[in-house]
N, CA, C and O atoms as CSV, one atom per row, in Angstrom:
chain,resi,resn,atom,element,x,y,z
A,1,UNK,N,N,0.840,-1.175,0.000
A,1,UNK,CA,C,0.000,0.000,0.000
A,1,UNK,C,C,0.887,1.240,0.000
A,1,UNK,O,O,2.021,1.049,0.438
A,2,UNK,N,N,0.600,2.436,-0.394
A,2,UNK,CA,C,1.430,3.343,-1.024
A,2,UNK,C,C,0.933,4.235,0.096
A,2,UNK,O,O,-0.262,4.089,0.355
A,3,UNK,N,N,1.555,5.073,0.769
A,3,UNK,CA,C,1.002,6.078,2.060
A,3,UNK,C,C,0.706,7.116,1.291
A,3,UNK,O,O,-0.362,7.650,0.992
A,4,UNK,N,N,2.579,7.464,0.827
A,4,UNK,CA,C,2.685,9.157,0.300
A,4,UNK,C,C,3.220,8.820,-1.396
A,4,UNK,O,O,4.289,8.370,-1.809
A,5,UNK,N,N,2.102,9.209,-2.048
A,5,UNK,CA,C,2.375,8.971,-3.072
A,5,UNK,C,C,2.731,10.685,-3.973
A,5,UNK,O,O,2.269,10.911,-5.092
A,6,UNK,N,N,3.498,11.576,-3.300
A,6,UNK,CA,C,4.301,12.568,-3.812
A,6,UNK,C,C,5.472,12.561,-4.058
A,6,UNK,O,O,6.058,13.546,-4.508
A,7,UNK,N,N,6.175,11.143,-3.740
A,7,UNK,CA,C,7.495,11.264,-4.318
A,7,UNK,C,C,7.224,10.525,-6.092
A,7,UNK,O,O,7.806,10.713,-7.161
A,8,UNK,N,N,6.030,9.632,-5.669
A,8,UNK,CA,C,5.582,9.113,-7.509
A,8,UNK,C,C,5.232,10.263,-8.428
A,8,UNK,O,O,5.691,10.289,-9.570
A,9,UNK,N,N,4.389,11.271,-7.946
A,9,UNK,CA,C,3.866,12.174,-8.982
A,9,UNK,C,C,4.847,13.228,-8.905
A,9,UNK,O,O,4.814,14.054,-9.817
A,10,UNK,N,N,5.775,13.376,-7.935
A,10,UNK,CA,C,7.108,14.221,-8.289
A,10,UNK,C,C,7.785,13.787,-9.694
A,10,UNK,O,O,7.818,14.443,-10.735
A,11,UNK,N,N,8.437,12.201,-9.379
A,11,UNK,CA,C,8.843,11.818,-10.886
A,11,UNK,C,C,8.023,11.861,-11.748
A,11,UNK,O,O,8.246,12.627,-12.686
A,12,UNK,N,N,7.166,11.306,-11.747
A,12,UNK,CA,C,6.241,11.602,-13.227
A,12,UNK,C,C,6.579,12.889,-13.562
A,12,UNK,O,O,7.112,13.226,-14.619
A,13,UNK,N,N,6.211,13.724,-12.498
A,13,UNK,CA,C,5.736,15.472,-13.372
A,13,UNK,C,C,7.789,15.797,-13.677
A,13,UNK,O,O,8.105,16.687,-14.466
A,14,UNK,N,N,8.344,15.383,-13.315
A,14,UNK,CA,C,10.124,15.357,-13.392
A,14,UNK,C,C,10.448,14.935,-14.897
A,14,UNK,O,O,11.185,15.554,-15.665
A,15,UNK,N,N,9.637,13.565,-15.210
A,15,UNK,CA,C,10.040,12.974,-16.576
A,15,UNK,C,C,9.068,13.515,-17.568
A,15,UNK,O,O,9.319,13.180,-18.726
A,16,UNK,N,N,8.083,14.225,-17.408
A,16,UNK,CA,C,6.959,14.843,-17.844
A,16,UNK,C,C,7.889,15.909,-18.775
A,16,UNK,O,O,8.021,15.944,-19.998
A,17,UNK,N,N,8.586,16.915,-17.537
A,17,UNK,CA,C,9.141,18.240,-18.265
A,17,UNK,C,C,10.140,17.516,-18.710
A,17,UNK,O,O,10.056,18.015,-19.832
A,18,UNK,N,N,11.348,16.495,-18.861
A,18,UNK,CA,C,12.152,16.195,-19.635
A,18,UNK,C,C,11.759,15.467,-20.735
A,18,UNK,O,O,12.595,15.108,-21.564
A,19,UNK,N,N,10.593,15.206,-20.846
A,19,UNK,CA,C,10.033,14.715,-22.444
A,19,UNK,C,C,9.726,15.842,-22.884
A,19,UNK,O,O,10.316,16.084,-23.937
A,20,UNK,N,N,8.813,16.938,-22.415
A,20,UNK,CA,C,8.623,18.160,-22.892
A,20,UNK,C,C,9.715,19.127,-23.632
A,20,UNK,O,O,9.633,19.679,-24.729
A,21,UNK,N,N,10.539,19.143,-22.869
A,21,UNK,CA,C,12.212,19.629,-22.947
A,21,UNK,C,C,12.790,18.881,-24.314
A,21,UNK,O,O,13.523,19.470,-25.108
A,22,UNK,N,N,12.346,17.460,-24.487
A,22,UNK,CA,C,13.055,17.384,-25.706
A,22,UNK,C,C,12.450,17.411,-27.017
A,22,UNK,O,O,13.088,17.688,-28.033
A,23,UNK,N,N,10.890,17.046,-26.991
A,23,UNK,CA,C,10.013,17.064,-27.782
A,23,UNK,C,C,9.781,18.847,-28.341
A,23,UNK,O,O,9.192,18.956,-29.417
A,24,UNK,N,N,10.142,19.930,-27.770
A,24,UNK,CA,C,9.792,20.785,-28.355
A,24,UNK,C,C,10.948,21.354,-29.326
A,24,UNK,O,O,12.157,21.531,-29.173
A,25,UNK,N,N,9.882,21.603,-30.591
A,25,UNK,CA,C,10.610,21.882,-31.919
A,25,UNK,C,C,10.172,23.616,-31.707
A,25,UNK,O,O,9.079,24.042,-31.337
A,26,UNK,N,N,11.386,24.404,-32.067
A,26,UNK,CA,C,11.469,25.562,-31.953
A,26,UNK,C,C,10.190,26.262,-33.074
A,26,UNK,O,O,9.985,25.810,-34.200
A,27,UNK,N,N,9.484,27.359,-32.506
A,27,UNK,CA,C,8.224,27.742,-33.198
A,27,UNK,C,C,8.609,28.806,-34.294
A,27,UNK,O,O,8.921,29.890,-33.800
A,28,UNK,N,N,8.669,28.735,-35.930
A,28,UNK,CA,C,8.665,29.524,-36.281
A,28,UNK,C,C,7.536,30.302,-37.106
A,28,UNK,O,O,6.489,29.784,-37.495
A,29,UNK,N,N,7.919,31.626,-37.308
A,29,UNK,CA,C,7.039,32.389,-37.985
A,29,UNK,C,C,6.945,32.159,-39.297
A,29,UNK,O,O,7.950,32.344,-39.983
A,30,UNK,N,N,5.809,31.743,-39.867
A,30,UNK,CA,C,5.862,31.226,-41.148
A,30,UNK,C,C,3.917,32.435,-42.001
A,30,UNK,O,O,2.702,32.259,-41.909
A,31,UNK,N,N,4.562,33.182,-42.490
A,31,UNK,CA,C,3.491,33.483,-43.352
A,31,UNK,C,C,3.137,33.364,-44.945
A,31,UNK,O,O,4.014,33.026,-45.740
A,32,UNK,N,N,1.892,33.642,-45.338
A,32,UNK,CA,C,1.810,32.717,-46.529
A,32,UNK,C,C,0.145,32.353,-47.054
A,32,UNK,O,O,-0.886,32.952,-46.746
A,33,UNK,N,N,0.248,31.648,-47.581
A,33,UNK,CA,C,-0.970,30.473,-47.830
A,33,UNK,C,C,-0.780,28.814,-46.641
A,33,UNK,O,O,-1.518,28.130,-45.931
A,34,UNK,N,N,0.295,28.835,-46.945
A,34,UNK,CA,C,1.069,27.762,-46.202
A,34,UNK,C,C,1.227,27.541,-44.655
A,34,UNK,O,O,1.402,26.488,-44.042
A,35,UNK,N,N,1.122,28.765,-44.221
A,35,UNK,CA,C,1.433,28.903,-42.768
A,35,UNK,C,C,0.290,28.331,-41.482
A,35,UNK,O,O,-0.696,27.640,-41.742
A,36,UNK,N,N,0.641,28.750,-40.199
A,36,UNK,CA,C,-0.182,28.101,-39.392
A,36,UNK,C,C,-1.554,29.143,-39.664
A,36,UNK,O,O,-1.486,30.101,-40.434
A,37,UNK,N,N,-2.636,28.827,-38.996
A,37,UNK,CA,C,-3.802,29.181,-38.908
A,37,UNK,C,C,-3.694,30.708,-37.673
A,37,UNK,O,O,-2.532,31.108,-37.745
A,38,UNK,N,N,-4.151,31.204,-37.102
A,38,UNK,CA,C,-4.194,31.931,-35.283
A,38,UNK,C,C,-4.921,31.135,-34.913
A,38,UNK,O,O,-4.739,30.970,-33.707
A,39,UNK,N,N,-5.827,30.399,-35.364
A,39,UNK,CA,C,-6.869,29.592,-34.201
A,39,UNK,C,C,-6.009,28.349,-33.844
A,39,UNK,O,O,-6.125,27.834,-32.732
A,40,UNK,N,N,-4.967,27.756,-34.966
A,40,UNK,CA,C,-4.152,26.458,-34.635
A,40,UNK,C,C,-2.790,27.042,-33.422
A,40,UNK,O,O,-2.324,26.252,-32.601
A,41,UNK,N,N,-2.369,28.337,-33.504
A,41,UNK,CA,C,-2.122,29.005,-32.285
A,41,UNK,C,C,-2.243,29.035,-30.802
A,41,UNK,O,O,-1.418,28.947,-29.893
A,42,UNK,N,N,-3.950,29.236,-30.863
A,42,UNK,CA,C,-4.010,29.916,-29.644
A,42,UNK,C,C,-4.433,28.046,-28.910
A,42,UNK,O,O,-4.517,27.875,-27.693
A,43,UNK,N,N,-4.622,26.979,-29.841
A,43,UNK,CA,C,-4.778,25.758,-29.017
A,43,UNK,C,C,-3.797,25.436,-27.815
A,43,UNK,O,O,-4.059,25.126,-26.653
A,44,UNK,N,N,-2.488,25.622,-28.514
A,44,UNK,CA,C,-1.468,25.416,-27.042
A,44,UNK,C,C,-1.750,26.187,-26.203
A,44,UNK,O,O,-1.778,25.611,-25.116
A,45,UNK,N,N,-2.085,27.683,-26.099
A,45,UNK,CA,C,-2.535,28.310,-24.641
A,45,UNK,C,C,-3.972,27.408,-24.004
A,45,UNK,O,O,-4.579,27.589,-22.949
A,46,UNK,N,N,-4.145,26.670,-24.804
A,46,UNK,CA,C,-5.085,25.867,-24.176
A,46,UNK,C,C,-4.788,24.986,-23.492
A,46,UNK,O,O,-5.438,24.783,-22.466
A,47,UNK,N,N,-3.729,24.192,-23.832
A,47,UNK,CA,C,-2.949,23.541,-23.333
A,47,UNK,C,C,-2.417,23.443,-21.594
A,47,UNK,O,O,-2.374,22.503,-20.800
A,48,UNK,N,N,-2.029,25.021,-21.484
A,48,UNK,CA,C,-1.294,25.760,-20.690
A,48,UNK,C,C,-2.404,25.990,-19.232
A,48,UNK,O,O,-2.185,25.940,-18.022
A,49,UNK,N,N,-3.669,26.261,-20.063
A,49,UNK,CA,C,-4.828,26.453,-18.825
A,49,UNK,C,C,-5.008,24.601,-17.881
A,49,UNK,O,O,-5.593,24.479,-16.805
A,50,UNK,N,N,-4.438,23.580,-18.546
A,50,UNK,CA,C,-4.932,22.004,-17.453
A,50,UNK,C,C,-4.146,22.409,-16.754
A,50,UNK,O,O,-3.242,23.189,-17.052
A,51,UNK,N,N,-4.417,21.851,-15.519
A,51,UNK,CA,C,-3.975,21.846,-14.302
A,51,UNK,C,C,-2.787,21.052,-14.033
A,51,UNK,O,O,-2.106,21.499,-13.110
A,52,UNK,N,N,-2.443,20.215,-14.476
A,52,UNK,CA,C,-1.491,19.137,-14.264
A,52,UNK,C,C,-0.269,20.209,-15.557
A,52,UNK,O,O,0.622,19.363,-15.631
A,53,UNK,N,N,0.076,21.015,-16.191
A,53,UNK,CA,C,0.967,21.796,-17.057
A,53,UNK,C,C,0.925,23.174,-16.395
A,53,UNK,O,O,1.737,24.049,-16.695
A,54,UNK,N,N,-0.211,23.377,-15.329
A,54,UNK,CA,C,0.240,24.832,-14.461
A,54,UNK,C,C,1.129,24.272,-13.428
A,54,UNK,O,O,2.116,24.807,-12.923
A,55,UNK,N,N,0.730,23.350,-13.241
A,55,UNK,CA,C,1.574,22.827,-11.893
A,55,UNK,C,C,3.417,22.478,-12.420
A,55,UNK,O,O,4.387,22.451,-11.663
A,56,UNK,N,N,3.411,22.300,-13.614
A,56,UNK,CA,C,4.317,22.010,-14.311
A,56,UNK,C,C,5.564,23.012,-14.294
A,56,UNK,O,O,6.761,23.050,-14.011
A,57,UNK,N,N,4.447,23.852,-14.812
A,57,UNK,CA,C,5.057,25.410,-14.940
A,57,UNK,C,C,5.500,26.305,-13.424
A,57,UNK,O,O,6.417,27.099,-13.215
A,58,UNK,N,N,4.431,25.788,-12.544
A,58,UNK,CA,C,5.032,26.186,-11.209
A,58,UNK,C,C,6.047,25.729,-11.024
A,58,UNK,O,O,6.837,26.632,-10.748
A,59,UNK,N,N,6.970,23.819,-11.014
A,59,UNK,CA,C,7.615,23.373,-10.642
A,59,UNK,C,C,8.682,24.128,-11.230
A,59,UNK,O,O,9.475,24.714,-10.493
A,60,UNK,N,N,8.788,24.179,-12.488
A,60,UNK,CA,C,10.002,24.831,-12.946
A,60,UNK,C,C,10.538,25.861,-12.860
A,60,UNK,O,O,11.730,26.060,-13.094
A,61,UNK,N,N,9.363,27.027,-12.354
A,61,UNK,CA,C,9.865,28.174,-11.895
A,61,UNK,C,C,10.788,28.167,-10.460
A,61,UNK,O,O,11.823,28.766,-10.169
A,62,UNK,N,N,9.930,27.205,-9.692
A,62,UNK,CA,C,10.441,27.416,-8.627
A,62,UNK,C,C,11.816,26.335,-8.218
A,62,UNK,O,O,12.413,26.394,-7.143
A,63,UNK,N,N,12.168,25.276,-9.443
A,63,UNK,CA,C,13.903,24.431,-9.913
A,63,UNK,C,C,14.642,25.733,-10.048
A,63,UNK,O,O,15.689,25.956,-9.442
A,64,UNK,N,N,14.069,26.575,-10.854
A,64,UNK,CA,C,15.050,27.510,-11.631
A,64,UNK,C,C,15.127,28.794,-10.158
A,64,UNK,O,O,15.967,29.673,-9.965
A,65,UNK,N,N,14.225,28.521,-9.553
A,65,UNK,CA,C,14.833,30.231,-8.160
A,65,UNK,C,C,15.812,29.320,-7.428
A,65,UNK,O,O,16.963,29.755,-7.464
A,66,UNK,N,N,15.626,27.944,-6.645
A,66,UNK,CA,C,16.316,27.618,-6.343
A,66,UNK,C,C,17.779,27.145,-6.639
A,66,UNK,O,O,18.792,27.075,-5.944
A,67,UNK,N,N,17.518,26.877,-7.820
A,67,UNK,CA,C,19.013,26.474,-8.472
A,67,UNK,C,C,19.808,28.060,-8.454
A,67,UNK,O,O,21.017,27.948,-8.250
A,68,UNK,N,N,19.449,29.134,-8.588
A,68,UNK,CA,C,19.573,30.410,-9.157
A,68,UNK,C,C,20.270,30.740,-7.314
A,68,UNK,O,O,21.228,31.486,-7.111
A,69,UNK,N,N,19.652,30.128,-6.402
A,69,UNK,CA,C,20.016,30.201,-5.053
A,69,UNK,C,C,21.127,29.537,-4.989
A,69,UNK,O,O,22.175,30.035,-4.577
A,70,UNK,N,N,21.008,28.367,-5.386
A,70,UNK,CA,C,22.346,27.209,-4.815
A,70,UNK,C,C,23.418,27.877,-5.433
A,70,UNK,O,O,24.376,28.175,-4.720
A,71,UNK,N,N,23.440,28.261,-7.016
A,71,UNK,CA,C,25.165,28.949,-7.344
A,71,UNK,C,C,25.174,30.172,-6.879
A,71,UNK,O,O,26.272,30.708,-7.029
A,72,UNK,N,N,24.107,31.049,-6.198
A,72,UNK,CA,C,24.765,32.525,-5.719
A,72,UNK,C,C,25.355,32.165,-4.403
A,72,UNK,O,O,25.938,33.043,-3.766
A,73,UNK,N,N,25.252,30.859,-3.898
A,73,UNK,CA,C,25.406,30.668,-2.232
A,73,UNK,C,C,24.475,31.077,-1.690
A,73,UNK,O,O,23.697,31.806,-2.305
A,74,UNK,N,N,24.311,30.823,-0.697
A,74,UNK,CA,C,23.226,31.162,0.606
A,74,UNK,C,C,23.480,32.312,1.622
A,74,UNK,O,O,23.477,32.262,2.852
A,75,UNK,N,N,23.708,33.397,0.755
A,75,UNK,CA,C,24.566,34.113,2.073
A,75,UNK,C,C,23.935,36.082,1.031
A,75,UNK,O,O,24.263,37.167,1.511
């Protein structure tokens, strides 16, 4: 039986942003006939509103203050 199951959904949401991290292809601006749509756009901010990719986005902000802590030192 599993008590505390936050060290499981730590890794998950851990291997989550390192699939994310490698899966993203840099976005370019493409205009045209050819190009993206704005409505095929604004789907990823849709994306961004689930709950499980805010939380995502929290985690990483708050890897990146702390890491940003550990090389200035603690002082």
């Amino acid at each position: 039986m599993l008590n505390n199951p936050a060290p499981v959904i730590y890794q998950n949401m851990m291997n989550a942003m390192q699939n994310e991290q490698e899966n993203t292809k840099p976005v370019t601006e493409r205009g045209g006939l050819l190009g993206p749509k704005k409505s095929m756009a604004t789907k990823n901010t849709s994306a961004l509103n689930q709950p499980a990719n805010r939380v995502m986005e929290y985690m990483k902000a708050i890897q990146a203050k702390r890491q940003e802590l550990k090389d200035n030192g603690n002082s």
